[in-house]
N, CA, C and O atoms as CSV, one atom per row, in Angstrom:
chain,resi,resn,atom,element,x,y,z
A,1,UNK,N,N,0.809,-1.187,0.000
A,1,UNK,CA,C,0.000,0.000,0.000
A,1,UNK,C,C,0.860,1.261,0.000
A,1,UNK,O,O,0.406,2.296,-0.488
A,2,UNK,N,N,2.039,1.216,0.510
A,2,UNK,CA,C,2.913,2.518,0.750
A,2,UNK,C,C,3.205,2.989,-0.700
A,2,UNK,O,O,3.077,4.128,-1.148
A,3,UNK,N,N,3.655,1.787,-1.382
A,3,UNK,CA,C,4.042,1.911,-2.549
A,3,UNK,C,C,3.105,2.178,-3.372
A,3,UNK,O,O,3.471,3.029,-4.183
A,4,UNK,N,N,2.057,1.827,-3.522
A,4,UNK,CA,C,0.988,2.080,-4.435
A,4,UNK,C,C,0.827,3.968,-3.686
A,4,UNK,O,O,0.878,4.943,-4.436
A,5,UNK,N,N,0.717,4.045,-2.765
A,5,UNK,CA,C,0.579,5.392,-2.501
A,5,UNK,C,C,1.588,6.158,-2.804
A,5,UNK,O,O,1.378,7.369,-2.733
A,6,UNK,N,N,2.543,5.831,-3.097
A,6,UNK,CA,C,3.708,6.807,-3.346
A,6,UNK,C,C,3.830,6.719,-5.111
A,6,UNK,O,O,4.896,7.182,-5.517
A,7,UNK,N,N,2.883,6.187,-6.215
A,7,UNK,CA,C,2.477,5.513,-7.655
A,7,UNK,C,C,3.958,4.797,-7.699
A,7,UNK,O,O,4.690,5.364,-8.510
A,8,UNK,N,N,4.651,3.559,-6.943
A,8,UNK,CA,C,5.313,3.064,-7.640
A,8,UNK,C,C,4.866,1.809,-8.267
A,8,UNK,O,O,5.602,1.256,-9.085
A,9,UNK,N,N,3.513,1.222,-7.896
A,9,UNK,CA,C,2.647,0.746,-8.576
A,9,UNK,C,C,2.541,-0.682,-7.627
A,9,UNK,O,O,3.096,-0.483,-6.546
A,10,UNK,N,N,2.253,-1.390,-7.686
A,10,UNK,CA,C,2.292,-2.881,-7.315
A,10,UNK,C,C,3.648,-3.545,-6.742
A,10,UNK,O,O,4.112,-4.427,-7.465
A,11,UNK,N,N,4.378,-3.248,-5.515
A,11,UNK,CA,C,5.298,-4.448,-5.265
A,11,UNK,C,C,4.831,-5.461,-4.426
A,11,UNK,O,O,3.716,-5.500,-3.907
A,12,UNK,N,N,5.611,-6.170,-4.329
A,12,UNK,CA,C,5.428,-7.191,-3.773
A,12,UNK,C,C,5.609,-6.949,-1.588
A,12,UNK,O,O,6.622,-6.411,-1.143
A,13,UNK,N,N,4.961,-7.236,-1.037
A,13,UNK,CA,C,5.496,-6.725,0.373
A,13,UNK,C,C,6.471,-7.864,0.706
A,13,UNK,O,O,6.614,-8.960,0.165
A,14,UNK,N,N,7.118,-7.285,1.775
A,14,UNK,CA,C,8.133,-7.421,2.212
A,14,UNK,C,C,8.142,-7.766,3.940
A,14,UNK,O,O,8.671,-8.657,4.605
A,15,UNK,N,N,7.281,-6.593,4.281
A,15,UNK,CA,C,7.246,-6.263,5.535
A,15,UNK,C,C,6.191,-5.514,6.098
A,15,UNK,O,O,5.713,-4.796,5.220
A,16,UNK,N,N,5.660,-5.378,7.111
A,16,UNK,CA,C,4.118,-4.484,7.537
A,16,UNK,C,C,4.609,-3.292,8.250
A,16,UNK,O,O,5.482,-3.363,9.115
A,17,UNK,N,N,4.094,-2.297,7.914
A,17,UNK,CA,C,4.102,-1.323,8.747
A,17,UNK,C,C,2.866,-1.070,9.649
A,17,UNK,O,O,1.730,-1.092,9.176
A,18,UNK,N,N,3.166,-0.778,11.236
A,18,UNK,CA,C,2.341,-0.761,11.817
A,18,UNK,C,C,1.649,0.871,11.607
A,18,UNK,O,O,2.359,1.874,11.685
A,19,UNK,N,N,0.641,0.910,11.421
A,19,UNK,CA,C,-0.106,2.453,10.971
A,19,UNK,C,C,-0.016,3.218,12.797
A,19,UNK,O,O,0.441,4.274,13.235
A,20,UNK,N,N,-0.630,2.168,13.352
A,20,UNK,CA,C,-0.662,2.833,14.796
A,20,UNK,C,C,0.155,2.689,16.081
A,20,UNK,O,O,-0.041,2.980,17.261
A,21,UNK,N,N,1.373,1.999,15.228
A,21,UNK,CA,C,2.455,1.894,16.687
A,21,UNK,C,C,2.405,0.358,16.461
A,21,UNK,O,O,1.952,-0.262,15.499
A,22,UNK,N,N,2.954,-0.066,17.535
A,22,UNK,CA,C,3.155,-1.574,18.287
A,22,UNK,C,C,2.968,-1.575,19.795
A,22,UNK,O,O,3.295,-2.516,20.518
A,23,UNK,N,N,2.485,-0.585,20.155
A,23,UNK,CA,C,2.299,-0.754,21.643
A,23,UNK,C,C,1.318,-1.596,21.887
A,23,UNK,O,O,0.236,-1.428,21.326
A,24,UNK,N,N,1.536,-2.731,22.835
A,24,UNK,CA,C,0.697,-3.531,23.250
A,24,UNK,C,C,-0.292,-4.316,22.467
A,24,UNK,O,O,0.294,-5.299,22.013
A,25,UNK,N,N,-1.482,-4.302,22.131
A,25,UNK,CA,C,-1.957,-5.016,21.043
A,25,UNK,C,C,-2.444,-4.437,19.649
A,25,UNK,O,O,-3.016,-4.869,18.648
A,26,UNK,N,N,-1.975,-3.357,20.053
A,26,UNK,CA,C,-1.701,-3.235,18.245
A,26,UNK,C,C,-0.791,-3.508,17.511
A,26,UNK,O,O,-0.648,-2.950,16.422
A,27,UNK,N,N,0.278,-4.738,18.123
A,27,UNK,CA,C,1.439,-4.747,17.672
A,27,UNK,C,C,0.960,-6.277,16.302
A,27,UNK,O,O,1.589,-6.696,15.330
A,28,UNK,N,N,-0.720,-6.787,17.039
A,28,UNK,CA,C,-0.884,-8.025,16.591
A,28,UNK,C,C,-2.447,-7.586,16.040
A,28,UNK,O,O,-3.090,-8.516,15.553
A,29,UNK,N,N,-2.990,-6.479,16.071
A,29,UNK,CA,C,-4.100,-5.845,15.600
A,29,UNK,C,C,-3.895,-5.710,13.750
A,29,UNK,O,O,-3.574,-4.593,13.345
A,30,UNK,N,N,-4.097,-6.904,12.632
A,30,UNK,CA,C,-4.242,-6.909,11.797
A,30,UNK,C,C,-5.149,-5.644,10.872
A,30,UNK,O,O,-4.966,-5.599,9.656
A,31,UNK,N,N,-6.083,-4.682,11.515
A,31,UNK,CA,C,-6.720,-3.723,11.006
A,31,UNK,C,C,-5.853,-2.811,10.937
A,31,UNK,O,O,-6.250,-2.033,10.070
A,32,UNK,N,N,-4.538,-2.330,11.510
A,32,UNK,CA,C,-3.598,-1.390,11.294
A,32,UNK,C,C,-2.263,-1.609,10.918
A,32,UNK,O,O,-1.329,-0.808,10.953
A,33,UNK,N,N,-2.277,-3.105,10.453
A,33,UNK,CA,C,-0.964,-3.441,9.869
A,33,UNK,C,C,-1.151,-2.884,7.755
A,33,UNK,O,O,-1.979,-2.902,6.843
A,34,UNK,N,N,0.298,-2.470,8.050
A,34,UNK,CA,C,0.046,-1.868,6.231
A,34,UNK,C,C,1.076,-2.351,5.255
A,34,UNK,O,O,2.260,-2.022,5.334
A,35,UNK,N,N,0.477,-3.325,4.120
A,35,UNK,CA,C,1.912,-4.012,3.759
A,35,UNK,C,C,2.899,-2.867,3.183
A,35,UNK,O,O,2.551,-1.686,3.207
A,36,UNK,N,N,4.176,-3.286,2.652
A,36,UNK,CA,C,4.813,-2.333,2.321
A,36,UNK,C,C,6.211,-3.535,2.644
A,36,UNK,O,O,6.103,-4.618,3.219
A,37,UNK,N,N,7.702,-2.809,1.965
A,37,UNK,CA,C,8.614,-3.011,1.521
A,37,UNK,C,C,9.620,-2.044,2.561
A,37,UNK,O,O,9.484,-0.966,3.140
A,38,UNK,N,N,10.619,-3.004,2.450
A,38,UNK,CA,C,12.188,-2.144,3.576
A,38,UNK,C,C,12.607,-0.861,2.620
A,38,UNK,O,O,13.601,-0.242,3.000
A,39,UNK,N,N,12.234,-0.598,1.935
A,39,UNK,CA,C,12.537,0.804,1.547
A,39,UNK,C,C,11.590,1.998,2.181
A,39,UNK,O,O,11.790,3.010,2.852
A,40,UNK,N,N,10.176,1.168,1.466
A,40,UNK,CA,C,9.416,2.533,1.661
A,40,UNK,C,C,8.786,1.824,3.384
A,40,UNK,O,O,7.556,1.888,3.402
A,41,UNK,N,N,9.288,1.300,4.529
A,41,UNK,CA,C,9.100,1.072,5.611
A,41,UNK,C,C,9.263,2.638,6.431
A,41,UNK,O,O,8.800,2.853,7.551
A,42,UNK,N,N,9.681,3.198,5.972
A,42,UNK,CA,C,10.160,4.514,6.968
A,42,UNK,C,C,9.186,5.746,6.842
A,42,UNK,O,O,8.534,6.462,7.602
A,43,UNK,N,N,9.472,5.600,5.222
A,43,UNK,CA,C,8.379,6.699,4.572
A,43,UNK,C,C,7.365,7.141,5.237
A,43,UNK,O,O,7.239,8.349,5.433
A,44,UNK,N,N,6.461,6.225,5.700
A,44,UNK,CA,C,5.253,7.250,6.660
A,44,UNK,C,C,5.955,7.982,8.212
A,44,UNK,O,O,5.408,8.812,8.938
A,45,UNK,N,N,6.929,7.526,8.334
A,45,UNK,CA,C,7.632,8.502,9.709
A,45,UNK,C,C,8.404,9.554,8.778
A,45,UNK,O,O,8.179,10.642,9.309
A,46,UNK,N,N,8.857,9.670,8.137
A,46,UNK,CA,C,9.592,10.278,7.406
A,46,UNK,C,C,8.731,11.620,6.698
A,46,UNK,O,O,9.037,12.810,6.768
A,47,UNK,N,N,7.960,11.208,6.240
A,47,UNK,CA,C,6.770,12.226,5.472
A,47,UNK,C,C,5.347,12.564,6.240
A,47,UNK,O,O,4.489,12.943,5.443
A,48,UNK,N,N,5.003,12.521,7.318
A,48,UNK,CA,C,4.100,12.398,8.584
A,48,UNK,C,C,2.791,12.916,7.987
A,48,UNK,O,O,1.738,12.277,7.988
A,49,UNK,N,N,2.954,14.072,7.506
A,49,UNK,CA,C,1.451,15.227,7.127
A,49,UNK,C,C,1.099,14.269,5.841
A,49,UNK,O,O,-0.068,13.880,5.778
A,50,UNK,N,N,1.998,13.858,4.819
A,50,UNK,CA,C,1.453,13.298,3.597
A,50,UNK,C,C,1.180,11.685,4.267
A,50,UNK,O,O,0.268,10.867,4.145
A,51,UNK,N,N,2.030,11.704,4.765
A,51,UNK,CA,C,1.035,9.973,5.091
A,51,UNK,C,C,-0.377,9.923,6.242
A,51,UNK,O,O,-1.201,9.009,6.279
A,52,UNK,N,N,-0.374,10.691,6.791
A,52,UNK,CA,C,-1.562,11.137,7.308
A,52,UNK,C,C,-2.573,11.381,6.449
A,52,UNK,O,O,-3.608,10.746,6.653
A,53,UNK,N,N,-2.535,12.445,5.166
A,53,UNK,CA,C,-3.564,12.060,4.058
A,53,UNK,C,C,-3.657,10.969,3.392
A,53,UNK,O,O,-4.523,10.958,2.517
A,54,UNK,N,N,-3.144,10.209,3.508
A,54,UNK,CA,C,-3.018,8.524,2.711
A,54,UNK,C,C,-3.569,7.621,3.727
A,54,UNK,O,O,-3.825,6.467,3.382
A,55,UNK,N,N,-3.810,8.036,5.071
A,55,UNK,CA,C,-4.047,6.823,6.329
A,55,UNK,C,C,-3.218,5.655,5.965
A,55,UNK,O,O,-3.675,4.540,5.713
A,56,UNK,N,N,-1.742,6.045,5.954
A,56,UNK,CA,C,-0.461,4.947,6.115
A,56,UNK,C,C,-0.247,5.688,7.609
A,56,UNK,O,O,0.740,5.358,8.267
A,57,UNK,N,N,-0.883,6.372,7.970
A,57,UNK,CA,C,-0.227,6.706,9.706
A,57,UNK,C,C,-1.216,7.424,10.515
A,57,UNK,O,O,-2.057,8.181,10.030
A,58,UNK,N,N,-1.085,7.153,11.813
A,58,UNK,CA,C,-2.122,7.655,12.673
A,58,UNK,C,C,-2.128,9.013,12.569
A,58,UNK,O,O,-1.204,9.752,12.232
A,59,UNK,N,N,-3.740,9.402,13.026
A,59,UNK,CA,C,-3.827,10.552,12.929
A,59,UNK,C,C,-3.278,11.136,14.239
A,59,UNK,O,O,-2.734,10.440,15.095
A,60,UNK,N,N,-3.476,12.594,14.346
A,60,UNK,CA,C,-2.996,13.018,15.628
A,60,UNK,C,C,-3.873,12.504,16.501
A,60,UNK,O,O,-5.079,12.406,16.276
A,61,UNK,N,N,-3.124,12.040,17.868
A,61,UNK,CA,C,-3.951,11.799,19.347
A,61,UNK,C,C,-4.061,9.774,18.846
A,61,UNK,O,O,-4.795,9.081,19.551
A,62,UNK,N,N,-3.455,9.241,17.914
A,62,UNK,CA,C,-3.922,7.852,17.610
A,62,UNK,C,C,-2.755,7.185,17.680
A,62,UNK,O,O,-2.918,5.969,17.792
A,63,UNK,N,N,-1.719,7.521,17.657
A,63,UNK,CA,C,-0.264,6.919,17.762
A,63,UNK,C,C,-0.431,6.032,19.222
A,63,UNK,O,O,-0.814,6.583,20.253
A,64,UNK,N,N,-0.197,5.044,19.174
A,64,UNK,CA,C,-0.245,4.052,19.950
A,64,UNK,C,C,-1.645,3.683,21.105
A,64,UNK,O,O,-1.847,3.246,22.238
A,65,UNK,N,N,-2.245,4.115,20.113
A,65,UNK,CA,C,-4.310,4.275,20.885
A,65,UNK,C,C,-4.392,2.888,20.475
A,65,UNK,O,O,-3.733,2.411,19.551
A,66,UNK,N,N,-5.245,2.238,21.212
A,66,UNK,CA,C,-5.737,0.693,20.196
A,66,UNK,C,C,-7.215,1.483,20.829
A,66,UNK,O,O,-7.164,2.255,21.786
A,67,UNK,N,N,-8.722,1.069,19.982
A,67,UNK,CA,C,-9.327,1.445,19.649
A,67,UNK,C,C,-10.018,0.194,20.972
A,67,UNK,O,O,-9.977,-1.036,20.926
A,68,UNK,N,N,-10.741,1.299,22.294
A,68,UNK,CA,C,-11.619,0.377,23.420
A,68,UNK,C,C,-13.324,-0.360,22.323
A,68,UNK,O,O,-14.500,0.002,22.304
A,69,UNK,N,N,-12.551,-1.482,21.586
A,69,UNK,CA,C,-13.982,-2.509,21.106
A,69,UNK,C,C,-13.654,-3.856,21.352
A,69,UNK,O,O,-12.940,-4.124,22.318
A,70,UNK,N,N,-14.123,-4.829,20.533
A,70,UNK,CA,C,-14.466,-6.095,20.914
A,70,UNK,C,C,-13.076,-6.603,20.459
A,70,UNK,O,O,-12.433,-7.240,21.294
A,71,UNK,N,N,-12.322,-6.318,18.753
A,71,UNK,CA,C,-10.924,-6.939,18.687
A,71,UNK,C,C,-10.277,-6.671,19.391
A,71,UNK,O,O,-9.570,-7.614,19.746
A,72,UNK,N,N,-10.053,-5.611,19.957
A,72,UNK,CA,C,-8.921,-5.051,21.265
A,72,UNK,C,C,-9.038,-6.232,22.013
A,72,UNK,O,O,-8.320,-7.223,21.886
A,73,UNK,N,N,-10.092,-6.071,22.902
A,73,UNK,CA,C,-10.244,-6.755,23.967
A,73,UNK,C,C,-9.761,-8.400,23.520
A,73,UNK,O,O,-8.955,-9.056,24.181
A,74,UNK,N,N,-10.485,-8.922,22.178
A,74,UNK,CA,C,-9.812,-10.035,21.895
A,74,UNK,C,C,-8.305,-10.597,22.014
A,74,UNK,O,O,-7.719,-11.457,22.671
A,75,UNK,N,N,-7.986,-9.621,20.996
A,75,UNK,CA,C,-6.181,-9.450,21.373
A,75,UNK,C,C,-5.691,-9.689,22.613
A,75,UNK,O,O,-4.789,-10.450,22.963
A,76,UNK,N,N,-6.612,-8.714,23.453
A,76,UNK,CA,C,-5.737,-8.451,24.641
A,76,UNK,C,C,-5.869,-10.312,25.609
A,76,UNK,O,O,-5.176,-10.928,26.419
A,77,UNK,N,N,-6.944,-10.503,25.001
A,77,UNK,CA,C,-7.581,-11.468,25.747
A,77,UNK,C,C,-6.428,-13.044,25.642
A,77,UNK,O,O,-6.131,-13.907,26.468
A,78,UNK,N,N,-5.977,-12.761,23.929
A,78,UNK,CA,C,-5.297,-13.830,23.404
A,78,UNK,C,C,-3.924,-14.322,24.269
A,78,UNK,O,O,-3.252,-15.274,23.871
């Protein structure tokens, strides 16, 4: 997705970027994992305001929030 957002078109992933951190169970919260490649892995820390319009990164006040619903609690539960 990073890559398609940045038009380099279709690669293949590599690696996930977490959209909202890794703290605690969002580290295993599949709704905020974003595929993507060891290059463009940085890119949404790197470019913050433009990946914020792309939702490759939390918005402000969401950086390491996991969202109080039923997967949370699952996770947490796991």
């Amino acid at each position: 997705m990073v890559a398609l957002a940045l038009n380099q078109g279709a690669i293949k992933a590599t690696c996930i970027h977490h959209a909202r951190g890794r703290l605690g169970t969002l580290k295993f919260d599949e709704r905020f994992w974003i595929p993507t490649t060891m290059q463009n892995s940085l890119w949404p820390h790197t470019h913050i305001s433009a990946a914020r319009r792309l939702n490759l990164i939390a918005q402000t006040g969401e950086w390491h929030v996991a969202p109080d619903d039923d997967e949370t609690k699952r996770i947490r539960d796991w």
